[in-house]
C-alpha positions as CSV (number, residue, x, y, z in Angstrom):
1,X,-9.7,-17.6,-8.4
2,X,-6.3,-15.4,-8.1
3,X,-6.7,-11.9,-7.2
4,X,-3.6,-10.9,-9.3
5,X,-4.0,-8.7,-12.3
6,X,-2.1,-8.1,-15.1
7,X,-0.9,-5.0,-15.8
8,X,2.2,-5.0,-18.3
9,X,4.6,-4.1,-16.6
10,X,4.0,-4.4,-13.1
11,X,4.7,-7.0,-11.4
12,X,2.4,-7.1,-8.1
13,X,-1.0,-5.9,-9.0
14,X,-3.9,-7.5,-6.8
15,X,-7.5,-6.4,-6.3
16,X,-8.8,-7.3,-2.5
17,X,-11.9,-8.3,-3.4
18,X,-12.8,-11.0,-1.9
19,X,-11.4,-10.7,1.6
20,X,-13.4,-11.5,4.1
21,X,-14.8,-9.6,6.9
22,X,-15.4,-10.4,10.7
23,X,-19.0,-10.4,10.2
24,X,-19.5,-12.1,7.1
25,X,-19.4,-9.5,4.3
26,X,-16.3,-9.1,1.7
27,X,-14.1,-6.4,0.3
28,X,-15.9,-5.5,-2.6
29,X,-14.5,-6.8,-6.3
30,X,-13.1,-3.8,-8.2
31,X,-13.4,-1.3,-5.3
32,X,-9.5,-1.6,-4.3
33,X,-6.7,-2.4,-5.6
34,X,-3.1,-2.5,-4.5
35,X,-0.1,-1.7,-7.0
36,X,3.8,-1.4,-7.5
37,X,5.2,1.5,-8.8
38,X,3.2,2.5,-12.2
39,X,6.0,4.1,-13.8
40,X,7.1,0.6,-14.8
41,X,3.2,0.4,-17.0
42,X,4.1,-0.2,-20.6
43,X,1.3,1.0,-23.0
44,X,-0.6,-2.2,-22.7
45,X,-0.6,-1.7,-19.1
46,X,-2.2,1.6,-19.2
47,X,-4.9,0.1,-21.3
48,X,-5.2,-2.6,-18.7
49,X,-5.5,-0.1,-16.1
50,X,-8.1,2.2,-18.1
51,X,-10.3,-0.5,-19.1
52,X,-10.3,-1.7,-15.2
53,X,-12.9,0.9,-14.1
54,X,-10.2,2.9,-12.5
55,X,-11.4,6.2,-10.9
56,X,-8.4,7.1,-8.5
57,X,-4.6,6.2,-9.0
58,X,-3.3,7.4,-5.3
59,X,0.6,7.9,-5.6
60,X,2.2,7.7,-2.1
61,X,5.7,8.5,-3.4
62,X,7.3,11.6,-2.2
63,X,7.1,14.8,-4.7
64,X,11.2,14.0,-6.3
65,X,10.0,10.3,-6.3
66,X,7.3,11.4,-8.4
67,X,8.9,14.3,-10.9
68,X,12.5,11.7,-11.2
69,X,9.8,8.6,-12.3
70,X,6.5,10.2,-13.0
71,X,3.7,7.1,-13.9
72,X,1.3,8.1,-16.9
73,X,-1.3,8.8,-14.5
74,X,0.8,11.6,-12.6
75,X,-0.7,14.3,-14.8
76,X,-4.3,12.6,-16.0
77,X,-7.4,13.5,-14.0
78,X,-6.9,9.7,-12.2
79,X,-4.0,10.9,-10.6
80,X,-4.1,11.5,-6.9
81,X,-0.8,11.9,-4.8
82,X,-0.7,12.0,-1.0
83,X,3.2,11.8,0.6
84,X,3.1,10.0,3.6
85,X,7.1,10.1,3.8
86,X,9.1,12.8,4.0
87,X,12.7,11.9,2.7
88,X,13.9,15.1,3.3
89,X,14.1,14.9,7.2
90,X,17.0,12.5,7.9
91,X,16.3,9.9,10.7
92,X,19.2,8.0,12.7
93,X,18.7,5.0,13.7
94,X,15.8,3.4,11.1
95,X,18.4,-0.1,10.7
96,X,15.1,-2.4,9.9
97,X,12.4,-2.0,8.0
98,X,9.7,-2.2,10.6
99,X,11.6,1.0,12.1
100,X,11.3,2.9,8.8
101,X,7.3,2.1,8.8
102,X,6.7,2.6,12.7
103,X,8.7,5.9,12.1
104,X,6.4,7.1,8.7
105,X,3.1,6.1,11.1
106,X,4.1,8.3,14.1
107,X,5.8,11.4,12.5
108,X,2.9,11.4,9.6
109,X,-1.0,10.3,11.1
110,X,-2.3,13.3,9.3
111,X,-0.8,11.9,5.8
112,X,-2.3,8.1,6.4
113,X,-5.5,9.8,7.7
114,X,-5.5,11.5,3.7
115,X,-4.4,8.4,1.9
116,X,-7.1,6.2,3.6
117,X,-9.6,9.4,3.3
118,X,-8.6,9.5,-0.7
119,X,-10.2,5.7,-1.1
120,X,-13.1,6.5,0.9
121,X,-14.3,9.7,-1.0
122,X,-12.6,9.0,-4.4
123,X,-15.2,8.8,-7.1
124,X,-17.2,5.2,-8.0
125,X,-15.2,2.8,-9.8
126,X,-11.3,1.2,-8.4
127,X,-8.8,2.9,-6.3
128,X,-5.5,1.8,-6.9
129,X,-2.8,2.2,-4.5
130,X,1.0,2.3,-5.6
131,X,4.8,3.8,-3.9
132,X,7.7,2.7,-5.5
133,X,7.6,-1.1,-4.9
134,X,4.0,-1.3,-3.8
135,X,4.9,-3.0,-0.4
136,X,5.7,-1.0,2.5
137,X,3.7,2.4,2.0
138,X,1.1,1.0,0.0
139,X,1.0,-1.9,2.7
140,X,0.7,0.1,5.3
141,X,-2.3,1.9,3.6
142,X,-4.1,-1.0,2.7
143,X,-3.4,-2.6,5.8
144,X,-5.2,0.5,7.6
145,X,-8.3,0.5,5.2
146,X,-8.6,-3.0,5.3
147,X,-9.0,-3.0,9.4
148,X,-11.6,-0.2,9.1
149,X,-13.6,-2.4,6.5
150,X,-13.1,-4.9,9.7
151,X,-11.1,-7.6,7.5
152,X,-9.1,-10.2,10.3
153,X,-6.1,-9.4,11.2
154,X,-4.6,-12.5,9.9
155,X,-6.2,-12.0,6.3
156,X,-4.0,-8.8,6.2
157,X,-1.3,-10.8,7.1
158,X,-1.3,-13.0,4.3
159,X,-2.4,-10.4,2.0
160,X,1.0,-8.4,2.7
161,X,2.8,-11.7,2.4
162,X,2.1,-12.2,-1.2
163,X,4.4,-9.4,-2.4
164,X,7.0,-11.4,-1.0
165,X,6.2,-14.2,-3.6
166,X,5.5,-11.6,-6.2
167,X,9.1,-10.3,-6.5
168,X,10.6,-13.1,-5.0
169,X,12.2,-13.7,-8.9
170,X,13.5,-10.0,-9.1
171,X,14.9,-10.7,-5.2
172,X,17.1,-13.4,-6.3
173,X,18.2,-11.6,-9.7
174,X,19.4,-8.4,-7.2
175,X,21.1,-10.3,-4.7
176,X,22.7,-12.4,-7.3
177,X,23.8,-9.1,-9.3
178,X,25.4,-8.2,-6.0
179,X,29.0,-9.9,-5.6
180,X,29.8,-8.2,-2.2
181,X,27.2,-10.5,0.1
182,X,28.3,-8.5,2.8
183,X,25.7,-5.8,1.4
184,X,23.0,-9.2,0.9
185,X,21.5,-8.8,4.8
186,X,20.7,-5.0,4.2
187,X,19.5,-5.1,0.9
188,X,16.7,-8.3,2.1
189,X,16.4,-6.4,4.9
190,X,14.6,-3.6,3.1
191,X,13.5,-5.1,-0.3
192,X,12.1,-8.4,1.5
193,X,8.5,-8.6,2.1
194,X,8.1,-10.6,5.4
195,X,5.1,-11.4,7.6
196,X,6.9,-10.4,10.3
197,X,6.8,-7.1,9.2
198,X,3.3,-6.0,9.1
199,X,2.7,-7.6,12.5
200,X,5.3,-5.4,14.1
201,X,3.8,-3.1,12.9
202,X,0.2,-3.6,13.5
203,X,1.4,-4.9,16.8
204,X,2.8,-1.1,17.6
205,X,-0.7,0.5,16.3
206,X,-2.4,-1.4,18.8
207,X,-0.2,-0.5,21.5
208,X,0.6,3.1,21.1
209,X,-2.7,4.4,19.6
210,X,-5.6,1.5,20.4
211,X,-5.6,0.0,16.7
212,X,-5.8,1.0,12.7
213,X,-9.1,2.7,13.4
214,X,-8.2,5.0,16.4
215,X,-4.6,5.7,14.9
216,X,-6.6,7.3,11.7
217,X,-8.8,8.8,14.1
218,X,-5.7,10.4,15.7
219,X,-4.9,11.4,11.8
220,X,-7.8,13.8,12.0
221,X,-10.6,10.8,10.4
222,X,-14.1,11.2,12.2
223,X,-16.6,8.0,12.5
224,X,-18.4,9.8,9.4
225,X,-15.3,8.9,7.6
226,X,-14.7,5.5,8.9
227,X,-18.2,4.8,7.9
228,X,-18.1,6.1,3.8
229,X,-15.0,3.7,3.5
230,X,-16.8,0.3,5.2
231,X,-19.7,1.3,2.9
232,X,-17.3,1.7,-0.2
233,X,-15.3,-1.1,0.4
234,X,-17.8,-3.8,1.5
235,X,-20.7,-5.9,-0.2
């Protein structure tokens, strides 16, 4: 049974239920769900989203991300925004996309800690989690709750890895509107979606911090925390 939903007019919506966990249990159906950018929701997605059970729509777009594309949920009692990003402090040297995301992890622990912290204690019913595209900073936020709810490494993996398929049409139809190909390395470089990515940077969590779960403790999470999220998020 696919996971995808459809929510006109988004293009990579999944719920992670289903997901396994290393001792048998699974993500809950309907508990989280992972999202592009929900200013792209025409009316009939907003119904979608509504009649999903939605309690929490976390927005992890910075604040002139969110006032230059607001979603309809950016002023409704659903919305929830935490910036984990600060585009406003220029960085040198971020030339790959698994920079970019090992750079948002170490400069902002505190603003993970909250996103992750906003699914745990959001209200019953679905957290959805959306940025822009709905694959680095929303990856990197599922990616951290899913480890805490003790989901394999390898089922994050593939879980990042189908956004990659998702806008694998849209990919072609940029690079294609591009005639200079010169530009075409950069522009996969940080619109692609590859596995690679995620375990670079899962790879770097467990070196520099001990793992997902200590990293968020870093963040300022306690085991208190860690524990209403497993019990949210698994069956």
């Amino acid at each position: 049974m696919s996971r995808h939903l459809h929510w006109p007019d988004c293009r990579n919506v999944r719920d992670l239920g289903g997901l396994p966990t290393s001792d048998g249990g699974r993500i809950r159906p309907g508990a989280l769900i992972r999202a592009d950018g929900l200013q792209y929701l025409s009316q009939a997605g907003v119904d979608a989203v509504r009649r999903a059970d939605v309690s929490r729509v976390l927005d992890l777009r910075s604040p002139a991300e969110i006032d230059a594309a607001p979603t309809p949920f950016t002023d409704d009692a659903l919305g929830y925004r935490v910036a984990v990003q600060d585009p406003a402090v220029p960085r040198s040297g971020m030339d790959t996309i698994v920079k970019v995301c090992i750079d948002m992890l170490d400069l902002r622990p505190d603003r993970f800690a909250e996103a992750v912290l906003a699914i745990a204690e959001a209200p019953p019913g679905a957290v959805v989690v959306h940025c822009h595209g709905g694959k680095d900073r929303t990856g990197m936020v599922v990616a951290l709750a899913l480890s805490v709810a003790g989901v394999p490494v390898d089922e994050i993996i593939a879980d990042y890895f189908l956004t990659r398929q998702r806008f694998a049409t849209a990919m072609a139809a940029q690079l294609a509107a591009e005639p200079d190909e010169s530009l075409h390395a950069e522009m996969i470089e940080f619109r692609d979606t590859r596995a690679e990515s995620i375990i670079a940077i899962l790879a770097h969590l467990d070196t520099a911090y001990g793992g997902p779960e200590a990293y968020l403790r870093h963040g300022g999470l306690t085991t208190a925390h860690l524990g209403v999220l497993r019990s949210r998020l698994v069956a």
